[in-house]
C-alpha positions in Angstrom: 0.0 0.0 0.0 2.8 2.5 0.8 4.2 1.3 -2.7 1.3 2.3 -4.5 1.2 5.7 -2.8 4.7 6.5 -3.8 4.3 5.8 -7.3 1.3 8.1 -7.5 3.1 10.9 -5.9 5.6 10.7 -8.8 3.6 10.4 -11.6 2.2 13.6 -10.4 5.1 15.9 -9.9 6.1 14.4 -13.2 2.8 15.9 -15.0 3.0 18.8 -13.0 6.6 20.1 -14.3 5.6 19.0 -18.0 2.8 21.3 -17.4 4.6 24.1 -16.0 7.4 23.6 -19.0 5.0 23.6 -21.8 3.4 27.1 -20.1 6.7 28.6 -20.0 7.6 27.6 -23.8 4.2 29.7 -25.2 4.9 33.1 -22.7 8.5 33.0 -24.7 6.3 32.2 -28.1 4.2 35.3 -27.5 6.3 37.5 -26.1 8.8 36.9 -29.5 5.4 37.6 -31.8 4.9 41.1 -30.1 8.5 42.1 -30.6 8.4 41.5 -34.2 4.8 42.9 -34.4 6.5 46.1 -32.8 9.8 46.5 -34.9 7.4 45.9 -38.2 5.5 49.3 -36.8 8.5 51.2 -35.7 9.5 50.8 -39.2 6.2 51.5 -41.3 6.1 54.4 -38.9 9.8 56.0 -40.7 8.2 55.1 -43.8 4.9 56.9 -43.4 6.6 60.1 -42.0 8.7 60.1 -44.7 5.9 60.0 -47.1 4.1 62.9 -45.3 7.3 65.1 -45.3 7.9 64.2 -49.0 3.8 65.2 -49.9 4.3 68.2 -48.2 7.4 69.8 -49.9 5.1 68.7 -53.2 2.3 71.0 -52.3 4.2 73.5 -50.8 6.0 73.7 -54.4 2.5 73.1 -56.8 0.0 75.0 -53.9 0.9 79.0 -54.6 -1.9 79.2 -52.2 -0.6 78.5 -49.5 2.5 80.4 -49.8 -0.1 83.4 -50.1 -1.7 82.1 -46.7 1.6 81.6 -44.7 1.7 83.6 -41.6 4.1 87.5 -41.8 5.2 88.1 -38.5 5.4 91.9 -37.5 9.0 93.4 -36.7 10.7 96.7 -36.0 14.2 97.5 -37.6 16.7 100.4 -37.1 19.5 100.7 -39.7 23.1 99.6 -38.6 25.1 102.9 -38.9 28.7 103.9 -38.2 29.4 106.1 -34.6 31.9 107.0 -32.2 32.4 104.2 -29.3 33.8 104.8 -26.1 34.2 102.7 -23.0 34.2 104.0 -19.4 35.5 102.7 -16.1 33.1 103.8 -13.9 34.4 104.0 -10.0 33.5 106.0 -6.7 35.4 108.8 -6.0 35.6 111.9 -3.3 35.7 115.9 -4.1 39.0 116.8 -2.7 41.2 120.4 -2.0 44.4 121.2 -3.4 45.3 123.2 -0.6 44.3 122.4 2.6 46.7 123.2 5.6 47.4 122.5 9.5 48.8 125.0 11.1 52.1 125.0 13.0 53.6 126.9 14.9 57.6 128.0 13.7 58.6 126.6 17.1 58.2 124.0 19.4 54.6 125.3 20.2 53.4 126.1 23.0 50.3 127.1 25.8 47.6 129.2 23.9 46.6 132.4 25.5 44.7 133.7 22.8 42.6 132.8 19.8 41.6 135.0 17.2 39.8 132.4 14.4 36.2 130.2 15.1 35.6 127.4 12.8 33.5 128.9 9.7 35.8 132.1 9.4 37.4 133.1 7.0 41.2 133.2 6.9 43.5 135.3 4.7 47.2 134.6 4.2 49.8 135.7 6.9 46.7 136.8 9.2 47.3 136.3 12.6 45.2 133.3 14.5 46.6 132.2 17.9 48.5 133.6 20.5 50.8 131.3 22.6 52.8 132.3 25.6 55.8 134.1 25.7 56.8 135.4 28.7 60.1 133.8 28.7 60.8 134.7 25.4 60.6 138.4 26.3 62.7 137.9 29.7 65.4 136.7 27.2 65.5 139.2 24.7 65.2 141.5 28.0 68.7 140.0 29.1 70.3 139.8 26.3 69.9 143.2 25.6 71.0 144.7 29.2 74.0 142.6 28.2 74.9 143.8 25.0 74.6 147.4 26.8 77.3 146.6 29.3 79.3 145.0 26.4 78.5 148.3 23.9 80.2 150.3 27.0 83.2 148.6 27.4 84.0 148.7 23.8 83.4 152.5 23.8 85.9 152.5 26.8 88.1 150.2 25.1 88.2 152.0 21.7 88.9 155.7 23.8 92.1 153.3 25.5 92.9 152.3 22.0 93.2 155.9 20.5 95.2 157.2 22.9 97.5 154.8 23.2 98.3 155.4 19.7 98.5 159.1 20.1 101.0 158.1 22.5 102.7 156.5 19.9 103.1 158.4 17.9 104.3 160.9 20.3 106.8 157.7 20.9 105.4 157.7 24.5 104.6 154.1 25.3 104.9 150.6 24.4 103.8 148.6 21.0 103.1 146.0 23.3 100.7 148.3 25.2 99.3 149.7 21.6 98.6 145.9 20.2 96.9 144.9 23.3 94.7 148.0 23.5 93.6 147.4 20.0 93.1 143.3 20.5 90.8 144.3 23.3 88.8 146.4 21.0 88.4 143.8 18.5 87.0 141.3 20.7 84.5 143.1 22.4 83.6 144.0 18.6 83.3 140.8 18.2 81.3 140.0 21.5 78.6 142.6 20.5 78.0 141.4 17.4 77.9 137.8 18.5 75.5 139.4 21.4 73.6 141.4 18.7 72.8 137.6 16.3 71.5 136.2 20.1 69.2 139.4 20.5 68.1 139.0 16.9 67.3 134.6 17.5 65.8 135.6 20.8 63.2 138.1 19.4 62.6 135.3 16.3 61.6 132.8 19.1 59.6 135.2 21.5 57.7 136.4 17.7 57.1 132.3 17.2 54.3 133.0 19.6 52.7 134.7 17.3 50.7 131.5 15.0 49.9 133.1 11.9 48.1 131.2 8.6 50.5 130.2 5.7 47.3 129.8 3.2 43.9 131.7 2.8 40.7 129.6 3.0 38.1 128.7 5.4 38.8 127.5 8.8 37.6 124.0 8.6 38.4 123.0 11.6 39.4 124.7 15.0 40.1 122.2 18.0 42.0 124.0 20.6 40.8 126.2 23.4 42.9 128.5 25.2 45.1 127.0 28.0 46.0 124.3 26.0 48.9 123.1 24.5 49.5 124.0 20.9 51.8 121.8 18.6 49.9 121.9 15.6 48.9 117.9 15.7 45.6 117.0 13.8 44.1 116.4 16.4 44.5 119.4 18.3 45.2 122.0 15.8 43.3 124.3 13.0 42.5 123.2 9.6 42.3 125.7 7.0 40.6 124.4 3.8 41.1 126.6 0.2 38.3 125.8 -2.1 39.6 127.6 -5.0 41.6 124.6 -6.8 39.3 121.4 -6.3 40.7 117.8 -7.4 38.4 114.3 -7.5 40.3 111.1 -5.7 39.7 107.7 -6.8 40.4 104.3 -5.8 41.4 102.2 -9.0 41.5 98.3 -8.7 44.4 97.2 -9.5 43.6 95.3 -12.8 42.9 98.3 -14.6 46.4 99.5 -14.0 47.6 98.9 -17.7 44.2 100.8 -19.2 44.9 104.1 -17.3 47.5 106.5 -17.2 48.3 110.1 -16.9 46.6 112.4 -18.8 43.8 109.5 -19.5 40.1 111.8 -20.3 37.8 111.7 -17.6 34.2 112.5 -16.5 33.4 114.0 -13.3 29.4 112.9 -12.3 28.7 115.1 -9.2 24.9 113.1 -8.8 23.6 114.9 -5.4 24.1 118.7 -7.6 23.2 116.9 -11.1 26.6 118.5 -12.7 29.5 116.7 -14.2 32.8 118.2 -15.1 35.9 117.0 -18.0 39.3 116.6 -16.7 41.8 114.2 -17.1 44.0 112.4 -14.7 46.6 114.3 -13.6 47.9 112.5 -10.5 48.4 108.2 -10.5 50.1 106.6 -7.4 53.1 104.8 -7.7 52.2 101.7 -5.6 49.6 99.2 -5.3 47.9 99.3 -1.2 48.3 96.1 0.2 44.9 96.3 1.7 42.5 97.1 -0.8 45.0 95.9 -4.2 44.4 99.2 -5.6 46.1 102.6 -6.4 44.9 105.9 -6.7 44.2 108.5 -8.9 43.5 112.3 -8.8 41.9 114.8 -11.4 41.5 118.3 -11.7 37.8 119.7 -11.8 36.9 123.6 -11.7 35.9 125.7 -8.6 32.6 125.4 -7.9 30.8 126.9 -4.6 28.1 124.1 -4.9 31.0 121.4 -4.4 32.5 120.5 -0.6 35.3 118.6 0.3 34.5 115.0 1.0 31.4 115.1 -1.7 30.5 111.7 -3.3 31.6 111.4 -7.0 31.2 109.3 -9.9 34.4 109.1 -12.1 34.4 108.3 -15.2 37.6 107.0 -16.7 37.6 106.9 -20.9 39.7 103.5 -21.2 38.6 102.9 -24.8 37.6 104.7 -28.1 36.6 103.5 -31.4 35.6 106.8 -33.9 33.8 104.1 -36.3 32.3 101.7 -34.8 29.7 99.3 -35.5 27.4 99.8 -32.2 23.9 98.3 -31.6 22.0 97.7 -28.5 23.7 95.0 -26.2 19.9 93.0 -25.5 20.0 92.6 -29.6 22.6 89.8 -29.2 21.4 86.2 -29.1 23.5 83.2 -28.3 23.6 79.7 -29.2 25.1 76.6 -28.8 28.2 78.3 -31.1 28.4 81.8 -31.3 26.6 84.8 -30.9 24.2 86.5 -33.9 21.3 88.9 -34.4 18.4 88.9 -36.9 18.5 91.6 -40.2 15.8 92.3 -42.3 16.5 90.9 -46.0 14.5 91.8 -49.0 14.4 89.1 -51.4 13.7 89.7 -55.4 10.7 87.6 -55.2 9.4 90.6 -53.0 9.6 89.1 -49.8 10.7 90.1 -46.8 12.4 87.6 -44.4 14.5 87.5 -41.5 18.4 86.9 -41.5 20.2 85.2 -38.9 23.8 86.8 -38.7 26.7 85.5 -36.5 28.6 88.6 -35.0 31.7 89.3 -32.9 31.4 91.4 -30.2 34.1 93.7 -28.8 33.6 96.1 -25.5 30.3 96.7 -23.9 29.2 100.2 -22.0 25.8 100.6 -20.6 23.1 99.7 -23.0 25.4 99.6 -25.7 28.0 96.8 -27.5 30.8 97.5 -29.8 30.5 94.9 -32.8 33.7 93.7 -34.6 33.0 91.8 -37.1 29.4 90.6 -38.9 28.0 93.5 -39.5 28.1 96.6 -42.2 26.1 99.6 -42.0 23.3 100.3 -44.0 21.9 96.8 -42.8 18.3 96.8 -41.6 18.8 95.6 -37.6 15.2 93.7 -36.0 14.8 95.9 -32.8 11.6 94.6 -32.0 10.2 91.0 -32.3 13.7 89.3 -32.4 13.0 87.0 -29.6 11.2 84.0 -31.5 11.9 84.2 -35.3 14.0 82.2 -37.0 16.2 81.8 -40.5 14.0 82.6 -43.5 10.8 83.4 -41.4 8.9 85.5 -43.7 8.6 89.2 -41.9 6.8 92.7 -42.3 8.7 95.8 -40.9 8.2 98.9 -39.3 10.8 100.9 -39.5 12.2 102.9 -36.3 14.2 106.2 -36.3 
């Protein structure tokens, strides 16, 4: 009985995987048909759309009609013409003075007992602004005069000893030794009183060094001392007197425009707060590089102006580049592609069509809203300024022509 179980327990896995092999067999049958069925489509499909392309370059040559019916697109152009190009470097700069002066004093300085200028005034040359103390100053000219009194005394006593000893002399009454050191003795007190009379003279020039007087006229820009102090002309604790008659502009110039500027490069002043701009051209370029901000500076001459102040923002213009005929067409004209760069022209055609041109350009320098063009276009071309943005080679076009 177990025997007989066995063998029926075979004979049905045995059907069982014949089944299951024969299934697998007519998935892989199928599954070969549909690849066939969809290479055969794939292909008829090339076939048919190259049929439909062929039928319609037919009828587009028989059909006059529908040339008539195909759609004009609506354009602007201005012409291409020849101009004057120029290229700016446009920085931040700062009105500046020529002259502007701190005062010192001629000595070593000293307490103020006096001031005779208030920040705001107006200060002429060689006009007399502080007063410092000089009471010792005095006491020595004082003494060194009372000195060279008693020194101008003896002398007058020596030289009356001097002459008559040589009356003497000549009377041969006397010594030579006695005549030789009479006159000796009048020589150096000579001597002393003019050596007393140079010390007089340096002891008035100090005790007159308290007198502060201003070496330039101008305005008094700043005034920061007070009487009782300490004057030493410092900065910081000094006066400031600002001439506004011979302005300059002072730039900051990175560094990599070093080899497009140089002295006597043209430049454009911008003063934007007053709305005024001035020509000049640089007259001033540093000789170093600033380790801090890699750049140098640069200075320019602008006119006198009482609207401008000392410290008022500029914009300077620096001309770096100048072409006098130039191709030059609005920069936003200029498309790129995968290879170059181009713009659209109006082309009339002898059939009487008007279509749309797509010509590759080279650019050169761009300034503002403009571009320099090197190479790819000629003047007298008609330029699409309006409607550029989706046409494309041989698109039939309609113009309206800007000024």
């Amino acid at each position: 009985m177990h025997k007989l179980k066995l063998t029926v327990w075979i004979i049905g896995l045995m059907l069982f995987s014949a089944s299951c092999g024969s299934s697998k067999k007519e998935t892989e049958s199928v599954l070969t048909e549909k690849k066939v069925e969809l290479e055969k489509l794939k292909t008829d499909k090339i076939k048919i759309e190259e049929k439909i392309k062929a039928l319609e370059t037919e009828i587009a040559k028989l059909d006059t009609g529908a040339a008539k019916s195909e759609k004009v697109k609506l354009v602007s152009v201005i012409p291409v013409t020849v101009q004057n190009f120029q290229h700016f470097i446009d920085l931040q700069g700062r009105i500046d003075a020529e002259n502007i002066s701190y005062i010192t004093p001629r000595g070593m300085g000293g307490q103020v007992r006096q001031i005779f200028v208030k920040k705001g005034d107006n200060v002429r040359k060689g006009q007399l602004l502080l007063k410092l103390d000089d009471a010792i100053a005095r006491q020595n000219v004082v003494a060194m005069r009372q000195s060279m009194g008693s020194v101008r005394t003896q002398l007058d006593l020596a030289r009356s000893v001097y002459q008559r000893q040589k009356n003497l002399w000549t009377q041969n009454i006397g010594t030579e030794v006695q005549l030789l050191n009479a006159e000796a003795n009048v020589k150096s007190l000579e001597n002393q009183l003019r050596t007393m009379q140079e010390n007089v003279k340096m002891a008035q020039e100090q005790a007159g060094q308290s007198n502060v007087y201003s070496n330039v006229s101008g305005i008094a820009e700043e005034v920061n001392i007070h009487v009782g102090e300490t004057f030493t002309g410092s900065p910081m604790a000094g006066i400031k007197i600002v001439n506004t008659s011979a302005l300059k502009v002072v730039t900051d110039i990175p560094e990599n425009y070093l080899s497009r500027i140089k002295k006597g490069s043209s430049v454009q002043v911008v003063i934007p707060d007053i709305n005024k701009s001035y020509p000049s051209t640089i007259s001033v370029i540093s000789q170093s590089v600033s380790a801090t901000s890699r750049g140098f500076t640069a200075e320019a001459k602008i006119p006198y102006d009482p609207s401008l102040k000392p410290g008022q923002s500029a914009v300077v213009k620096i001309l770096d580049y100048s072409n006098a005929n130039g191709i030059v067409i609005p920069v936003n004209l200029v498309q790129s592609d995968e290879t170059s760069k181009y713009v659209y022209v109006s082309e009339n055609q002898s059939n009487g069509k008007t279509v749309a041109r797509k010509k590759k350009v080279v650019i050169g320098e761009v300034y503002g809203d403009n571009v320099e063009i090197k190479s790819g276009l000629i003047a007298g071309e008609q330029l699409i300024s309006e409607g550029y943005q989706s046409l494309y080679e041989g698109q039939s076009i309609t113009t309206n022509i800007l000024n």
